[in-house]
C-alpha positions as CSV (number, residue, x, y, z in Angstrom):
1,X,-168.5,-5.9,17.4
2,X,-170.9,-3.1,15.9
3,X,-168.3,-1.3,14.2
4,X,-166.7,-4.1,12.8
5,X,-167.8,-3.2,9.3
6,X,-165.4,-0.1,9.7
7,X,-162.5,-2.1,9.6
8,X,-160.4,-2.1,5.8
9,X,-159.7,-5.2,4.6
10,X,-161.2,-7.4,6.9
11,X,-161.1,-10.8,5.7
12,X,-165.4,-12.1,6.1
13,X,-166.2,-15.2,4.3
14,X,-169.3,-15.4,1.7
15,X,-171.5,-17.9,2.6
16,X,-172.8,-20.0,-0.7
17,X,-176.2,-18.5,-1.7
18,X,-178.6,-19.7,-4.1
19,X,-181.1,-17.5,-5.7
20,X,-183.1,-16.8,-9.1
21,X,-181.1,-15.6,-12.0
22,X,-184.1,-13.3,-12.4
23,X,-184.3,-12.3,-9.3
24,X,-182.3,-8.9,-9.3
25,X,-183.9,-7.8,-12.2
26,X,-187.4,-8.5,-10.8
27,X,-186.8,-6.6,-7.6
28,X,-185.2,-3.7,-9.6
29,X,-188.4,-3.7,-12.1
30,X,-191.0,-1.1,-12.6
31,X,-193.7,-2.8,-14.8
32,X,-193.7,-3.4,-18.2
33,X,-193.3,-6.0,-20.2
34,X,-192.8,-7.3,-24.3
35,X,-195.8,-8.6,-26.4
36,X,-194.4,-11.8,-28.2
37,X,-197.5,-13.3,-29.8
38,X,-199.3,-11.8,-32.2
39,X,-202.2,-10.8,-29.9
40,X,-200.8,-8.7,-26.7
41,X,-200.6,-11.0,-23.7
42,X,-200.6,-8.5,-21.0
43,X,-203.7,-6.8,-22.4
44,X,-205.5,-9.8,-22.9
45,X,-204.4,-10.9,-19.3
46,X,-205.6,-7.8,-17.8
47,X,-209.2,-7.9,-19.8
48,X,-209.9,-11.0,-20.3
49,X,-208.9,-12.9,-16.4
50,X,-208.9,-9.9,-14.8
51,X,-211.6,-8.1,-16.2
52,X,-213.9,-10.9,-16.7
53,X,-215.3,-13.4,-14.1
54,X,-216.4,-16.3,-16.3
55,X,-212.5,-16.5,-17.9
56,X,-211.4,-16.0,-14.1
57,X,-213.4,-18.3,-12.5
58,X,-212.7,-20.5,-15.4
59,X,-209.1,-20.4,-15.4
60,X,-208.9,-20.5,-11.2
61,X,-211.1,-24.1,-11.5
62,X,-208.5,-25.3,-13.9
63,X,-205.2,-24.0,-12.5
64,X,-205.9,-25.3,-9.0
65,X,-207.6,-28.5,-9.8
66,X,-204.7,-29.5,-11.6
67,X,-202.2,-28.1,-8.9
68,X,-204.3,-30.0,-6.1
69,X,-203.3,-33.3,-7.5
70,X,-201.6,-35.8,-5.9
71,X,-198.0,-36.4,-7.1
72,X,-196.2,-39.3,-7.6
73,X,-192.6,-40.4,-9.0
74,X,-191.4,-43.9,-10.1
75,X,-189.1,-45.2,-12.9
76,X,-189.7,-48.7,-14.7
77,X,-188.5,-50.2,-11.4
78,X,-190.8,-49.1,-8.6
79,X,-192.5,-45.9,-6.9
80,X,-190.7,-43.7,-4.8
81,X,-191.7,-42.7,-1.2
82,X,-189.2,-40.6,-0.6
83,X,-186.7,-38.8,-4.1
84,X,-185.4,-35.3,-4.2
85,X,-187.7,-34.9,-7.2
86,X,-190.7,-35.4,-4.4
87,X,-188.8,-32.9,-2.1
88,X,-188.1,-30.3,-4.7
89,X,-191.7,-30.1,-5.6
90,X,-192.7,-30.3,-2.5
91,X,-191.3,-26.6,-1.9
92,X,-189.8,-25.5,-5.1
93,X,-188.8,-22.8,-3.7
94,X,-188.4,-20.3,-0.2
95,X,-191.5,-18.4,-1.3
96,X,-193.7,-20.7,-2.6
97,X,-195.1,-24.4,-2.3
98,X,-196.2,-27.2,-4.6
99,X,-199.4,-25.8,-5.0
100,X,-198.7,-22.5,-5.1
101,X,-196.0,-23.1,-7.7
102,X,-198.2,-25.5,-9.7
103,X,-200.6,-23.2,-10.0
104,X,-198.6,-20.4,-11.0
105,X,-197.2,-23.1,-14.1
106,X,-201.1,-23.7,-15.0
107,X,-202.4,-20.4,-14.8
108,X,-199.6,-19.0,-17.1
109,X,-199.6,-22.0,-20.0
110,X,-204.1,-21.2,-20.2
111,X,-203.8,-17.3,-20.2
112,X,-200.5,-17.1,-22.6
113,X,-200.1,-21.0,-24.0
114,X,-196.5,-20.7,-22.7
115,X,-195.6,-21.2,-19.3
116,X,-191.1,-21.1,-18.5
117,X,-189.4,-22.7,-15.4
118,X,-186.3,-21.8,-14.7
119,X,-183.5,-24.1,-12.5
120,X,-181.5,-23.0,-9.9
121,X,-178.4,-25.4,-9.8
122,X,-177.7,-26.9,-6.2
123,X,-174.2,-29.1,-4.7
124,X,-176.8,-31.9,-5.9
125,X,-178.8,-31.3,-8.8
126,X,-181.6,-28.4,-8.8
127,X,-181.6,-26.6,-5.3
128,X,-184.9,-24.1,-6.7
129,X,-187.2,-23.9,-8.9
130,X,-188.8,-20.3,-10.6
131,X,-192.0,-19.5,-12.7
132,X,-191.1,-16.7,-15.3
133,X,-193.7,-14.5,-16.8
134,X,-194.4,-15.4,-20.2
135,X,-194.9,-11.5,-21.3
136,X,-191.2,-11.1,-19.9
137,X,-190.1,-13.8,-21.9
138,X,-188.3,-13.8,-25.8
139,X,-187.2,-16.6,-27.4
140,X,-184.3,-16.4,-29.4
141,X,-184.1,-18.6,-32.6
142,X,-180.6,-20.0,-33.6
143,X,-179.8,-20.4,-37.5
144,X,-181.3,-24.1,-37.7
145,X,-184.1,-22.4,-36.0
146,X,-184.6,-24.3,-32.8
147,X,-184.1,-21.9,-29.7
148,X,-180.5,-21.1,-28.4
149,X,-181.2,-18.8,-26.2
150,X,-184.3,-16.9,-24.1
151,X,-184.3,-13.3,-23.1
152,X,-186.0,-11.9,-19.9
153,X,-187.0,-8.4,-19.7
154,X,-188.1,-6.4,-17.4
155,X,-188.2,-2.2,-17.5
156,X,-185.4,-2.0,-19.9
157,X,-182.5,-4.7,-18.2
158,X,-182.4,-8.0,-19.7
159,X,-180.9,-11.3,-18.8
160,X,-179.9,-13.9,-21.3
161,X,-180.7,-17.9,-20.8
162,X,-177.8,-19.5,-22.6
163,X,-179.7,-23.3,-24.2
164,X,-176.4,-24.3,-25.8
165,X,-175.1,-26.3,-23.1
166,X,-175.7,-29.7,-21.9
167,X,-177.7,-28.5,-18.9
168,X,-181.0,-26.2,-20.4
169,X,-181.9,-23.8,-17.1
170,X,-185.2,-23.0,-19.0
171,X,-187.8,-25.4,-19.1
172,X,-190.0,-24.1,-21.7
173,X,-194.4,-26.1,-21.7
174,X,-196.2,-24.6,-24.7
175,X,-199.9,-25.6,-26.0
176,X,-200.3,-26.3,-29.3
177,X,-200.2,-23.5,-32.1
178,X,-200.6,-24.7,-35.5
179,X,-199.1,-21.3,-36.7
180,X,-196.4,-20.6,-34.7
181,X,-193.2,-22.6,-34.2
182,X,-191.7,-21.0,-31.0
183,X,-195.1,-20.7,-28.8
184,X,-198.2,-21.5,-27.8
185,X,-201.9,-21.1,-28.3
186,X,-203.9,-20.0,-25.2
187,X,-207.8,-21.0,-24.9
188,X,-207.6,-17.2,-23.6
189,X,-206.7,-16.2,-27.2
190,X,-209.5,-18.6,-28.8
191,X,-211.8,-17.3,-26.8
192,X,-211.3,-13.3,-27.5
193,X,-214.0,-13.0,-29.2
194,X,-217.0,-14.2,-26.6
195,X,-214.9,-12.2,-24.2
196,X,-215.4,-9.1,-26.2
197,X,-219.2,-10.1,-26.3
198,X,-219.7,-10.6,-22.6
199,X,-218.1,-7.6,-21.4
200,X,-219.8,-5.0,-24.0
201,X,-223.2,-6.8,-22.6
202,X,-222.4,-6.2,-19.1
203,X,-221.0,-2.6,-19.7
204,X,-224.2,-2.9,-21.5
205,X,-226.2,-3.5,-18.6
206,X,-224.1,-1.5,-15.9
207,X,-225.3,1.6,-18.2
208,X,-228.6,0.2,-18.0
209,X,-228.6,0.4,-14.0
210,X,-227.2,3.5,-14.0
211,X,-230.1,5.0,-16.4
212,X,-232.4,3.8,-13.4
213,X,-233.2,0.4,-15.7
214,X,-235.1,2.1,-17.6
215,X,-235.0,2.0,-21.5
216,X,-234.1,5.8,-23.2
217,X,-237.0,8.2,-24.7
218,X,-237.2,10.8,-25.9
219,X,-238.0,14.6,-25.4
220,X,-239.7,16.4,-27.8
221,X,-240.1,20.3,-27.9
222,X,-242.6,22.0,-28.9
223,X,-242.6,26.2,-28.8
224,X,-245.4,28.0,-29.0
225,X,-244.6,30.2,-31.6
226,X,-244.2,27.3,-34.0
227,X,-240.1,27.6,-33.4
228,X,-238.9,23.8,-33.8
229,X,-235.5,24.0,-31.6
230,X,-234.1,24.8,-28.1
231,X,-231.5,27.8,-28.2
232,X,-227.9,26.6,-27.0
233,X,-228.8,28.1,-23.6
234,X,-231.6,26.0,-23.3
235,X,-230.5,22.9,-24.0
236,X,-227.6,23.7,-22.2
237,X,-229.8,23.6,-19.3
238,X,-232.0,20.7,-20.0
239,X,-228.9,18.4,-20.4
240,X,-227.3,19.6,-17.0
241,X,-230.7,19.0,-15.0
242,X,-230.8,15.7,-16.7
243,X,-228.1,14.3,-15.8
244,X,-228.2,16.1,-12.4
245,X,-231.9,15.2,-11.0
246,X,-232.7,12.3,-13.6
247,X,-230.2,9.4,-13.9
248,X,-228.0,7.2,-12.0
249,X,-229.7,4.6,-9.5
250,X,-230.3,7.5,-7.1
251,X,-232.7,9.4,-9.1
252,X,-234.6,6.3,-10.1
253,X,-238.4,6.4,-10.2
254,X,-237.8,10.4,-9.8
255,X,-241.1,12.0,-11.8
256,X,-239.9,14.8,-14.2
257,X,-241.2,17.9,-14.4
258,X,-241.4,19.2,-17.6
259,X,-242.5,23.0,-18.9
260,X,-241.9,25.5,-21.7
261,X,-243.6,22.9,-24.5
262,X,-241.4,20.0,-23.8
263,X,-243.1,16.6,-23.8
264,X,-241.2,13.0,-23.0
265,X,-241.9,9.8,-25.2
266,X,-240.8,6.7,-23.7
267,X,-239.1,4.0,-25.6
268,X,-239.6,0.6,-25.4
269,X,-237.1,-2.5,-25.6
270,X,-236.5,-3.5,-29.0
271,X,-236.5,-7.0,-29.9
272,X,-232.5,-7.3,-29.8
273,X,-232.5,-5.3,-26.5
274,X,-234.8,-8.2,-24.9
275,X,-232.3,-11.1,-26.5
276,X,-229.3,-9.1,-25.0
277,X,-229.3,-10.9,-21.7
278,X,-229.5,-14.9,-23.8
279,X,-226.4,-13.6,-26.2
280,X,-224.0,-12.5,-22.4
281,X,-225.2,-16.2,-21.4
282,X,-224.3,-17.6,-25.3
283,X,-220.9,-15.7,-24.9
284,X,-220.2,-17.2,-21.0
285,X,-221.3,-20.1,-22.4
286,X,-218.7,-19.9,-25.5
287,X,-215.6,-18.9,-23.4
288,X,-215.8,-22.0,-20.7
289,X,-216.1,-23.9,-23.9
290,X,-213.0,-22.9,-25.0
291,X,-211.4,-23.5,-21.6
292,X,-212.6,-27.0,-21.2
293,X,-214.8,-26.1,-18.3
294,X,-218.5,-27.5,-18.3
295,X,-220.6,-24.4,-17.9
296,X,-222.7,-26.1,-15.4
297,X,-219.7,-26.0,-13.1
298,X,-219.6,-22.3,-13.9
299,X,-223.0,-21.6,-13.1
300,X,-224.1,-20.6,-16.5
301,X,-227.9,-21.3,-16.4
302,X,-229.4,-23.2,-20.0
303,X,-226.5,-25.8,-20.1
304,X,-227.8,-29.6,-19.8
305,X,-225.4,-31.4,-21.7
306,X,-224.7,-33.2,-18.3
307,X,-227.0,-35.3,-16.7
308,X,-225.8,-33.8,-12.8
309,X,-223.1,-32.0,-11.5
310,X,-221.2,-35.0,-10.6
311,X,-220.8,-36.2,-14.2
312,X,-219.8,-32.8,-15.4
313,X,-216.9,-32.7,-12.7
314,X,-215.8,-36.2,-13.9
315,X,-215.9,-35.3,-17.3
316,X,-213.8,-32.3,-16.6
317,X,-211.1,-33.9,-14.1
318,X,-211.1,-36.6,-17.4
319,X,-210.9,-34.5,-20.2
320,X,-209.2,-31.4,-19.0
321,X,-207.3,-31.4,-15.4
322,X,-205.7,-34.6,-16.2
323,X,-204.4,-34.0,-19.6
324,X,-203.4,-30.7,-18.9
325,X,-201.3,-31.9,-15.3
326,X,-200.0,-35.5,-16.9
327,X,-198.5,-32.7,-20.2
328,X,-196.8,-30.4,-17.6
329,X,-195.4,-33.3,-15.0
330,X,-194.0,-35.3,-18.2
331,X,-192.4,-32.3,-19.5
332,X,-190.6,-31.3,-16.1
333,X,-189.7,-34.9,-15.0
334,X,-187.5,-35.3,-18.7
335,X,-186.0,-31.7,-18.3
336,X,-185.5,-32.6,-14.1
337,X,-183.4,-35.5,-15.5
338,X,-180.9,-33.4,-17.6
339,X,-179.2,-32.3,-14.6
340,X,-177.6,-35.6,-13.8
341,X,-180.2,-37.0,-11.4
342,X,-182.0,-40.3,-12.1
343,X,-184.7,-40.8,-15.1
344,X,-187.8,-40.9,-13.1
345,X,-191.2,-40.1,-14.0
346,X,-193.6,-37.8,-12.5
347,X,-197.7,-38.1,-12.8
348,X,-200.7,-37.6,-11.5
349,X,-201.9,-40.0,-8.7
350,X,-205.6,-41.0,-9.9
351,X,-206.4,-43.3,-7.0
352,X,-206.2,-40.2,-4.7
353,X,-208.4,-38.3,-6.9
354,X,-212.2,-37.7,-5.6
355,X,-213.6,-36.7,-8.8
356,X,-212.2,-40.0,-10.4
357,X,-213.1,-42.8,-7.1
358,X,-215.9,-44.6,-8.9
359,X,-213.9,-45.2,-12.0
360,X,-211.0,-46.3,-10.4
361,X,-212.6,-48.6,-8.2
362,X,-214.7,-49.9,-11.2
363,X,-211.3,-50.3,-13.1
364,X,-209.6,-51.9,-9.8
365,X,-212.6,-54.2,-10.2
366,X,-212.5,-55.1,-13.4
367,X,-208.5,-55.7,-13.6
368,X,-208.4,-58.2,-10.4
369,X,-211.3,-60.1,-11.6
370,X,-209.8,-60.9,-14.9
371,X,-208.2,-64.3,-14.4
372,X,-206.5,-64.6,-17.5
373,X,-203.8,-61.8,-17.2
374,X,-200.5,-62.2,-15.1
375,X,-199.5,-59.8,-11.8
376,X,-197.7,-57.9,-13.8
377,X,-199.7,-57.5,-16.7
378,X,-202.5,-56.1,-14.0
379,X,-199.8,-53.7,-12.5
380,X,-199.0,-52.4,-16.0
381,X,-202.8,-51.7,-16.8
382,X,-203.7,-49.9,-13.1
383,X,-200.3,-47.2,-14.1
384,X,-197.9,-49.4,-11.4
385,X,-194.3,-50.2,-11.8
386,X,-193.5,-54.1,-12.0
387,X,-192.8,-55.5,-8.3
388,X,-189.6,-55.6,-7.2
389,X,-187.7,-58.5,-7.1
390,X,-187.9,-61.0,-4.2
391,X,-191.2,-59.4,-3.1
């Protein structure tokens, strides 16, 4: 009935639900966050992805390269069609897909060097998984120094991850830091520097634009009595019809008209001025170096380190999607198996992999010409399990 609620005491039966530790504090959250590192994650974030399109672009390529890679899981015995490892990452959880959820893991361990899952215990095993927000995340050190707990804050209320137990709900993926014991390094923090470079040169040129591309000169006054300055009403007045009827893209090519003994002397580029637009390329160039990315892939004109785009994707799918994707996969499949399900192993199908088809198929070659090794020697060197018996 609709006034059922009403009744006292009414017996109603709770049905089991399974949800995010985090969750309540997320939806209760007003911003904020905690700076853990020594450089400030969230300002970094916001000013070097957000704020510049090279580190974007390059961190986009990266994160969903890596989360558009075929899955696939098998133990020392043989590959799985169908696990509940392959159906939890197929939706990890209600809101979000594999790729979605992939991407999220990605994107987090390049801008902070730390990226935390967290494990929603099921009736059989792990029902969900969560991405936490690094900059919302604190480890804390026991006395041996090794984490025994991990703190998650958000505006003020804080929930503790207990890593005492047998079961760990936090599944914590670092880069390497040679200075730090408890976290990562990010190739956003290497790359602070050229970041700083390539945004001054573009506020750089946006000013540029906005003084109708033009470089500054000067105005020189000259009275006619000899007198060698403007009174603070006149200049007063010159500056406000400056910036009113002679700068900004609007006014541009707008003749001045000048009276009263002042004269204009234009300035030409400098030297450094002319070389400003070659360093923003040195600086884009610097920061998809330090992501990995081949700046041809980027579009960053002057690179020819690759002889074609083709090779440059190879050589990025080979020496930074797939180490990046088989370091995330290993580390989830060993913390998967602490919650009493079977010891499987998850990685990166490279036969489905586009960028990596003529390698393969040269490797596939190569492996089922050579005579002299066994079936299961050849299975062990293509990345398959042994054949099961009786097959």
């Amino acid at each position: 009935m609709v006034f059922d609620f009403l009744r006292r005491g009414a017996a109603q039966t709770v049905p089991e639900a399974k949800a995010s530790a985090t969750g309540r504090v997320v939806a209760m959250a007003t911003g904020g966050g905690v700076a853990w590192s020594p450089r400030d994650t969230v300002s970094l974030t916001r000013s070097g992805f957000q704020g510049n399109p090279v580190a974007f672009r390059a961190v986009k390529l990266i994160a969903e390269s890596a989360a558009a890679l075929p899955l696939v899981v098998q133990d020392s015995v043989r590959r799985y069609e169908v696990h509940p490892v392959l159906e939890l990452m197929r939706r990890p959880n209600p809101v979000q897909g594999r790729a979605d959820f992939l991407e999220a893991v990605y994107g987090h361990l390049l801008l902070s060097g730390n990226a935390y899952l967290e494990a929603v215990p099921g009736t059989a095993g792990v029902a969900e998984l969560h991405v936490l927000r690094p900059d919302r995340m604190a480890l804390v050190p026991g006395p041996d120094g090794w984490p025994v707990a991990y703190d998650y804050t958000v505006g003020g209320r804080r929930h503790r991850f207990d890593m005492t137990g047998e079961v760990q709900p936090v599944c914590h993926i670092r880069a390497f830091h040679p200075q730090d014991d408890h976290y990562g390094f990010s190739p956003l923090q290497a790359a602070a520097v050229a970041l700083d470079v390539h945004s001054s040169a573009s506020r750089w040129s946006k000013a540029l634009l906005d003084n109708a591309a033009r470089p500054s000169g000067a105005i020189v006054y000259k009275g006619m009595d000899g007198a060698g300055s403007l009174s603070a009403d006149q200049y007063d007045r010159l500056v406000t019809e400056m910036e009113t009827h002679h700068m900004g893209a609007r006014n541009a090519g707008r003749p001045m008209l000048l009276e009263g003994g002042l004269d204009w002397k234009p300035m030409g580029f400098s030297p450094s001025d002319m070389e400003f637009h070659q360093t923003k390329e040195a600086a884009a160039r610097e920061i998809a170096i330090a992501f990995g990315v081949p700046p041809m892939l980027l579009g960053i004109p002057g690179d020819a380190t690759y002889a074609n785009y083709q090779e440059a994707n190879r050589a990025f799918f080979r020496l930074t999607v797939l180490p990046l994707a088989a370091k995330v996969t290993a580390a989830v499949a060993h913390w998967l198996s602490g919650f009493g399900g079977d010891a499987v192993e998850i990685r990166p199908d490279l036969d489905q992999v586009p960028a990596l088809a003529t390698e393969r198929d040269a490797q596939w070659a190569r492996v089922a010409g050579a005579e002299f090794l066994t079936l299961a020697e050849k299975r062990a060197l293509l990345g398959l399990p042994p054949m099961p018996e009786g097959a």
